[in-house]
C-alpha positions in Angstrom: -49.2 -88.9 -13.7 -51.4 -92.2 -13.3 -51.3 -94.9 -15.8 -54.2 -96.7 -16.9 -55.3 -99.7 -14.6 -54.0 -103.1 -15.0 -52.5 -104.2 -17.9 -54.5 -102.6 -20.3 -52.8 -100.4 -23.1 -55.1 -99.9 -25.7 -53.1 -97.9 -29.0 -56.7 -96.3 -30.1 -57.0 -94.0 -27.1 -53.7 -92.8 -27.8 -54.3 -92.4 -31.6 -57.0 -90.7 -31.1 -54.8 -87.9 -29.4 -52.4 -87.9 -31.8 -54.6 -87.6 -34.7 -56.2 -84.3 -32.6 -52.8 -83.1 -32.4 -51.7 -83.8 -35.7 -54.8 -81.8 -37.0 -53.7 -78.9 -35.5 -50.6 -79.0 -37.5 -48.7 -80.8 -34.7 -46.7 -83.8 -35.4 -45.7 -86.2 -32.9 -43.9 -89.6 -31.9 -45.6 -91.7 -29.1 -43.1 -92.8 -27.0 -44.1 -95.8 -24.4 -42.8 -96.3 -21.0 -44.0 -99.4 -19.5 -43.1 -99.2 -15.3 -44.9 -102.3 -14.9 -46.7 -104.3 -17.5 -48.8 -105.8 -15.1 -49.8 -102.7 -13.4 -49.1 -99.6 -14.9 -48.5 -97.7 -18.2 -47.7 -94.5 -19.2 -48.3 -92.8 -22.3 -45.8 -89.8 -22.9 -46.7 -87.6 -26.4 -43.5 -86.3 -27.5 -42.9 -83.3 -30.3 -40.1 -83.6 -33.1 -37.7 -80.9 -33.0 -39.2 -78.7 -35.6 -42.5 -78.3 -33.3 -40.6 -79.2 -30.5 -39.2 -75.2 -30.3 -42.4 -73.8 -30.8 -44.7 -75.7 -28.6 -44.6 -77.6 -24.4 -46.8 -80.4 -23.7 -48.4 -80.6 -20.4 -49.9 -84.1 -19.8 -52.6 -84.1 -17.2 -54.0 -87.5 -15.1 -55.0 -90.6 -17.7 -58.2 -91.9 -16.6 -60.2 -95.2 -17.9 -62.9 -94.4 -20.4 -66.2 -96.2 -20.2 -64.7 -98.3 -23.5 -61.6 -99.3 -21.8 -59.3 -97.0 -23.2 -57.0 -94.1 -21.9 -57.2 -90.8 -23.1 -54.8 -87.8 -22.5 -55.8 -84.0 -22.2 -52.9 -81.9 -23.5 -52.8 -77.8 -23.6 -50.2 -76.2 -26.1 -48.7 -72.5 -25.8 -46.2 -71.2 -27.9 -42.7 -71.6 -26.7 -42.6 -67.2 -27.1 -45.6 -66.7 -24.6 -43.5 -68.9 -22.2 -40.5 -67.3 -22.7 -41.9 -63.9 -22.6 -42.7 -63.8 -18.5 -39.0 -64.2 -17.9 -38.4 -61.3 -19.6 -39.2 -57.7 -19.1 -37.9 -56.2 -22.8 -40.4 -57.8 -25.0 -42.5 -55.0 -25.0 -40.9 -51.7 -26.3 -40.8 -48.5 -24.6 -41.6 -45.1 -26.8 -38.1 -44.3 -26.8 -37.2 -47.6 -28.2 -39.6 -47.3 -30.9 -38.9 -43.8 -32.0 -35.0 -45.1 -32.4 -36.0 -48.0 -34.5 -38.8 -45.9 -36.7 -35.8 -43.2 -37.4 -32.9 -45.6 -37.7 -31.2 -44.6 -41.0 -30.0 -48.5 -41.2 -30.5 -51.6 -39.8 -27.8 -54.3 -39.8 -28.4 -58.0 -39.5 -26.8 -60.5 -38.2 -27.4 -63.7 -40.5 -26.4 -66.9 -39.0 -29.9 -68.1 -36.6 -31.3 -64.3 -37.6 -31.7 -64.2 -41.2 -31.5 -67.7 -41.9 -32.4 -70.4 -40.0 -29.4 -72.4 -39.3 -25.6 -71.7 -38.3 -23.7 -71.8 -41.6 -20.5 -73.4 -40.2 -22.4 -75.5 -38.3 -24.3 -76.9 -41.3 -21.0 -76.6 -43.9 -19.0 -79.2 -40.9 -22.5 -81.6 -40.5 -22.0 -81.8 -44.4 -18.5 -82.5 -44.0 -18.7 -85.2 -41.4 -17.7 -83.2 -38.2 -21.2 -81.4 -37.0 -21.9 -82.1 -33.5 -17.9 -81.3 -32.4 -18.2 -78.0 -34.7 -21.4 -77.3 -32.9 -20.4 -77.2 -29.7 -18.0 -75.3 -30.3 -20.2 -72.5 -32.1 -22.4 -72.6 -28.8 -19.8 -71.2 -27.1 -18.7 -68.8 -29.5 -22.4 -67.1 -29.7 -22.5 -67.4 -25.5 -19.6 -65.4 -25.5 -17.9 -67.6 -23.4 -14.5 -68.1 -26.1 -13.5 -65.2 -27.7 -14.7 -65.5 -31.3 -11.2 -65.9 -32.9 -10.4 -68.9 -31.2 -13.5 -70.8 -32.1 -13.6 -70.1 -35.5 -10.6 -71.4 -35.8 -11.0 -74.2 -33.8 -13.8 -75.5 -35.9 -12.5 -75.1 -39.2 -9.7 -77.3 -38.3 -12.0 -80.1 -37.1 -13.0 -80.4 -40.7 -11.0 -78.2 -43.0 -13.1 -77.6 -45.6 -12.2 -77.4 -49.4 -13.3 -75.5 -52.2 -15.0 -78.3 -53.9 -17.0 -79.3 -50.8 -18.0 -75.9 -50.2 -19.5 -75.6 -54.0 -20.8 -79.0 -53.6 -22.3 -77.9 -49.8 -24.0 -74.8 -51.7 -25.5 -76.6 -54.7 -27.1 -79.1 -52.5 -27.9 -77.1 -49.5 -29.3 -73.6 -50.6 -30.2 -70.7 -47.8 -33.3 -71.4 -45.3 -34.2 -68.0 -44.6 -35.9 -67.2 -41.2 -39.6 -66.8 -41.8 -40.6 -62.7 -42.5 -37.2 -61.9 -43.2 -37.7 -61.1 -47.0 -40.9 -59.3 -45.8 -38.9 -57.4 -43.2 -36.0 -56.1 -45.4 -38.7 -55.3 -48.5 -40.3 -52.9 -45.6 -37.0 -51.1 -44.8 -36.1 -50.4 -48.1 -39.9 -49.2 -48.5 -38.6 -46.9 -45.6 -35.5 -45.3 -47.3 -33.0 -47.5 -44.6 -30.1 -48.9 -45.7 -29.8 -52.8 -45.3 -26.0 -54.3 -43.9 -25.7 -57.9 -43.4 -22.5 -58.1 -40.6 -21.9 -61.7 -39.8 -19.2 -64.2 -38.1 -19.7 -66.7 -40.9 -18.1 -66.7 -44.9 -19.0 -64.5 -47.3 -19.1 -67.7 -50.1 -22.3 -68.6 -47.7 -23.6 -65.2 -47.6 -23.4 -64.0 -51.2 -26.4 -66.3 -52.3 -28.7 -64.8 -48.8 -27.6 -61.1 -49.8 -29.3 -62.0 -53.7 -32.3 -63.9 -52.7 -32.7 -60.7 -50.5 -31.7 -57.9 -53.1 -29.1 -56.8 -50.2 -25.9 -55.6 -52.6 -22.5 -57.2 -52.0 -20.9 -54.6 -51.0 -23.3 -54.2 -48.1 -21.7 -57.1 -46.4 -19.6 -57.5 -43.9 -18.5 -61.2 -43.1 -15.6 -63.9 -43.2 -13.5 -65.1 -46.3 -12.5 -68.7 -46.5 -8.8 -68.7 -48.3 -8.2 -71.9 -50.3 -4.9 -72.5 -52.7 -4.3 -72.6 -56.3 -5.7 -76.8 -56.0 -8.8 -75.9 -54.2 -7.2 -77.4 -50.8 -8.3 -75.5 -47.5 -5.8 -72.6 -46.3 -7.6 -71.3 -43.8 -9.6 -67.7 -43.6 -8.4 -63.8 -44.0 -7.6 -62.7 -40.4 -7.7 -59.3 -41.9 -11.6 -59.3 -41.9 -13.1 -57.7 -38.3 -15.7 -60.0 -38.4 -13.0 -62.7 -37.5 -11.9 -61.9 -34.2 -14.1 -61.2 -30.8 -15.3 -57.5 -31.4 -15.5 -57.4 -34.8 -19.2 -57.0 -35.6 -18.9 -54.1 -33.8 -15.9 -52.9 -35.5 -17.6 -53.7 -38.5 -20.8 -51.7 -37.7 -19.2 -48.1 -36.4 -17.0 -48.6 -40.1 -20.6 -48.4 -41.7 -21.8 -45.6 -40.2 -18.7 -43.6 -39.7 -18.4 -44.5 -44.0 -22.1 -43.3 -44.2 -22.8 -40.4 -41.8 -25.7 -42.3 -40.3 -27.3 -40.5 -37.4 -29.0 -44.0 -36.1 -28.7 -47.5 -36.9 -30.4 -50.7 -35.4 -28.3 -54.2 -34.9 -30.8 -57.2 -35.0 -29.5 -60.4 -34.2 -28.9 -63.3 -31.2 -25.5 -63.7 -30.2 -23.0 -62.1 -27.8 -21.2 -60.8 -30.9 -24.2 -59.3 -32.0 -24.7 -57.3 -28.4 -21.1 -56.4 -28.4 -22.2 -53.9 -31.9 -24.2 -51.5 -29.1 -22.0 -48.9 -28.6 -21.0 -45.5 -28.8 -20.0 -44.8 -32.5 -21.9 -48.2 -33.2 -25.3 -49.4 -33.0 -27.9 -47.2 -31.1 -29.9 -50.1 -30.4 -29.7 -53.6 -30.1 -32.7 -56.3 -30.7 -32.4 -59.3 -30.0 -34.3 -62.1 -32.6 -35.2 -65.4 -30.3 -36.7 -66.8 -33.4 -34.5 -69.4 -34.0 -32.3 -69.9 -31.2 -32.8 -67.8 -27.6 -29.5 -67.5 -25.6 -30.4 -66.1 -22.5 -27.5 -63.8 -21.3 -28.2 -62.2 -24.7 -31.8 -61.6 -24.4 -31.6 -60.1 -20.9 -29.4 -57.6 -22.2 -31.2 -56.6 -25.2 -33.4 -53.1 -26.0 -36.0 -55.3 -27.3 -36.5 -58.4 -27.6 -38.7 -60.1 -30.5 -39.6 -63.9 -31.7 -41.2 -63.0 -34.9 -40.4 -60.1 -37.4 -44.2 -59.7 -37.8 -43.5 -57.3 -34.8 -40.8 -55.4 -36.3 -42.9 -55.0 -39.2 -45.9 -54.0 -37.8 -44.2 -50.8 -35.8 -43.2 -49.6 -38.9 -46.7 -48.7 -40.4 
């Protein structure tokens, strides 16, 4: 990329591409990176996060305008058409559809499915310990730990008690994925029973299963175990959702317990692949929404970005 000539850096030929951008719903920070003052200057438009998932930038040559100021030409694609030429599963075959269309039940992983954010993740950032609890959960959802060992290994960075967990919940309620209430009114439209089966605490999940209309007893998740004072003890070991396997424990229970003929797993973690299996889940699809881990997309039926999709096949 050529910078402008000499030593000329004028801010309105930059604003004027940020306010383009910005009027396209875009936000952005300029970010200046001077290799020579006296020579050159380069002009790099950057996104913040939240557009920064959905959106590249691909700066093409600065020139010198007739009034002395540079300009930059900038094409934006959504981060899903990108991501879509890497895989082949993003389009659904008959076969797939015909499962998901007479799937009985669907069950729904919540944690970067149903709601935007990792729970645990968000619970140890309130408590002072999220970029060492995050790391952590990044290998848990790679599959790379089995799941057991990193739960456990981030609640004791932070140990958690029953007053910050109320206090975490009052202050920080549920950010659901976008379409997701949409999605799960359609099912139930459809007669299919909806589960939620996740890795994180059912003191989390409660409030998502109401907002929802999902009943309680149609979850399947962690319990965090606290003593008579309210001081962290730890969580019940007894759930299957605690240890590496567990979702998919969890989901051939449900439909053993329910005589289901077909049921659907949706979510984006290794845990949530692991649910495909005889006696389990007939079909696994993968949501990329909120976070995309590779291994786990590759191996999916289906792969989707937006529940719009998931919606639409059902008409």
């Amino acid at each position: 990329m050529n910078g402008c000539r000499g030593s000329q850096f004028h801010p309105e030929g930059n604003q004027f591409l940020m306010e383009s951008l910005m009027s396209a719903g875009i936000k952005l920070n300029p970010v200046c990176s001077f290799r020579d003052r006296k020579q050159n200057s380069t002009f790099f438009p950057t996104l913040k996060s939240s557009a920064a998932r959905r959106y590249f930038i691909s700066p093409t040559r600065l020139v010198n305008s007739s009034k002395s100021f540079c300009s930059v030409a900038v094409s934006l694609r959504p981060q899903e058409a990108s991501t879509m030429e890497h895989f082949d599963n993003t389009v659904p075959s008959k076969e797939i559809l015909e499962v998901w269309r007479a799937a009985n039940a669907v069950c729904f992983d919540v944690d970067s499915t149903v709601c935007l954010d990792e729970g645990i993740d968000e619970l140890a950032e309130f408590c002072g310990a999220g970029k060492a609890v995050a790391e952590w959960t990044a290998r848990a959802m790679s599959g790379s730990v089995p799941f057991e060992q990193a739960l456990a290994a981030r609640l004791s960075l932070f140990n958690p008690s029953l007053s910050q967990v109320q206090d975490f919940l009052e202050k920080r309620p549920p950010k659901l994925s976008p379409g997701i209430d949409a999605l799960v009114k359609k099912l139930k439209d459809k007669n299919k029973d909806v589960y939620l089966i996740s890795g994180g605490f059912r003191q989390m999940i409660n409030p998502v299963a109401s907002i929802l209309g999902i009943p309680l007893e149609s979850i399947y998740a962690n319990q965090l175990l606290f003593g008579s004072s309210g001081e962290f003890l730890g969580f019940d070991a007894d759930e299957p959702t605690s240890r590496s396997g567990g979702k998919a424990t969890a989901v051939a229970n449900v439909r053993k317990a329910r005589g289901y003929s077909s049921l659907v797993m949706i979510g984006d973690g290794a845990t949530d692949l692991e649910a495909r299996k005889p006696g389990g889940a007939d079909l696994f699809i993968c949501y990329g929404g909120v976070q995309l881990r590779q291994t786990v997309a590759a191996k999916a039926d289906w792969l989707v970005f937006n529940f719009k999709d998931l919606i639409n096949t059902l008409n």
